[in-house]
C-alpha positions in Angstrom: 0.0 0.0 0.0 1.1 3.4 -0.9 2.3 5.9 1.9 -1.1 7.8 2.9 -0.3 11.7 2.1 -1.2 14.5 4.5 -3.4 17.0 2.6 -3.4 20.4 2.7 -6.1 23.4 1.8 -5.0 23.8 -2.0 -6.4 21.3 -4.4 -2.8 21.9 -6.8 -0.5 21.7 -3.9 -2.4 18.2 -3.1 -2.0 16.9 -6.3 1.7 17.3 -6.6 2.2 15.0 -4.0 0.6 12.2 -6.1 2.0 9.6 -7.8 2.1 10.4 -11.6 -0.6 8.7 -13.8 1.2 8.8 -17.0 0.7 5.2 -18.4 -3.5 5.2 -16.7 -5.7 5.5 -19.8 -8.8 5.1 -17.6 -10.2 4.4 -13.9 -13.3 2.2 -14.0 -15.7 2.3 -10.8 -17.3 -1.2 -10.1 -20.0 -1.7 -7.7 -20.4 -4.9 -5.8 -22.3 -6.8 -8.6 -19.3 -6.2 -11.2 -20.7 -3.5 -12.6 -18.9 -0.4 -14.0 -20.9 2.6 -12.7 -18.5 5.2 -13.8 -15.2 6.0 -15.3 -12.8 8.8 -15.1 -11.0 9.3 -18.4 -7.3 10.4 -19.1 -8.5 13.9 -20.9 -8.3 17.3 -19.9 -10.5 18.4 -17.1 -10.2 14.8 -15.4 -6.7 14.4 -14.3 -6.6 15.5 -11.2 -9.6 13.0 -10.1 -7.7 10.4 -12.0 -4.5 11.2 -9.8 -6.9 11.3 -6.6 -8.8 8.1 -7.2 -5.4 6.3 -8.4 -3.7 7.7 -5.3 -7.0 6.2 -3.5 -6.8 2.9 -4.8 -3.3 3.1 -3.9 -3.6 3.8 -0.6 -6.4 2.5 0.8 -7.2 -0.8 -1.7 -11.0 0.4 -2.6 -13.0 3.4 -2.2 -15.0 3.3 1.1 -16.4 5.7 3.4 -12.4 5.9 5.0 -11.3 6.6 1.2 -13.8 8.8 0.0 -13.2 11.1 3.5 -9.3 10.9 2.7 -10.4 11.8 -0.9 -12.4 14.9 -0.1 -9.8 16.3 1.7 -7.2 16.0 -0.8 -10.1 17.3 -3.5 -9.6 20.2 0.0 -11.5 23.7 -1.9 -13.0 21.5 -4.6 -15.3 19.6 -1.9 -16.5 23.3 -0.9 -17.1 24.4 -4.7 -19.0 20.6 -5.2 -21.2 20.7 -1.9 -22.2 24.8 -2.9 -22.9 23.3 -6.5 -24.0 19.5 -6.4 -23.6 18.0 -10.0 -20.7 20.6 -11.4 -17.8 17.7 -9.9 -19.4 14.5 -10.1 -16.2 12.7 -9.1 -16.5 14.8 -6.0 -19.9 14.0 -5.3 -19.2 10.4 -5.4 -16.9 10.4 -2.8 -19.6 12.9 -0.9 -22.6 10.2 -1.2 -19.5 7.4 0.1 -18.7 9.0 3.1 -22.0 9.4 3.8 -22.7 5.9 3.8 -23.2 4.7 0.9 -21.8 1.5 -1.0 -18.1 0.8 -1.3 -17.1 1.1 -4.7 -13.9 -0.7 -6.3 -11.4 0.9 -8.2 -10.0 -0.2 -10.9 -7.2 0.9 -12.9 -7.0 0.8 -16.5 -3.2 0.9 -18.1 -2.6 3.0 -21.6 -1.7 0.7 -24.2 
């Protein structure tokens, strides 16, 4: 298991304390039936959730309430912005509904090539 980081108040100070995800084409999110209920694409406007929720499976094996806690905070003014604006991060709210109790998602990661 990867070293769990220590995040501060600045989403792009967070993020530079990932691991890279050069060679990740795509995260799938499986729910406990096997199904993919999301993905988080290697494009523009995704990458830092992509580094987040690598870092997450990384860290803490699958996305539970634990996780998606740890998550938000690295997400740090993000999760503000997303719980002031429900739907405008949707990889945010995800982890939101999580911590709140709802189901454990797995996290799969999908290598380029």
């Amino acid at each position: 298991m990867l070293p769990i980081i220590q995040p501060g108040p600045v989403f792009k100070e967070n993020l530079q304390k990932l691991p890279s995800i050069d060679g990740v084409q795509r995260i799938d999110l499986v729910d406990g039936k096997g199904a993919v209920v999301a993905d988080i694409p290697h494009q523009p406007g995704k990458l830092g959730s992509l580094a987040i929720y690598q870092y997450l499976a990384q860290a803490f094996g699958k996305l539970d309430a634990k996780a998606a806690e740890h998550g938000l905070a690295v997400f740090a003014e993000v999760t503000e912005d997303a719980r002031r604006h429900p739907g405008s991060h949707p990889n945010v709210d995800r982890l939101i509904t999580i911590a709140a109790g709802g189901a454990a998602l797995r996290i799969e990661v999908i290598p380029a090539g």
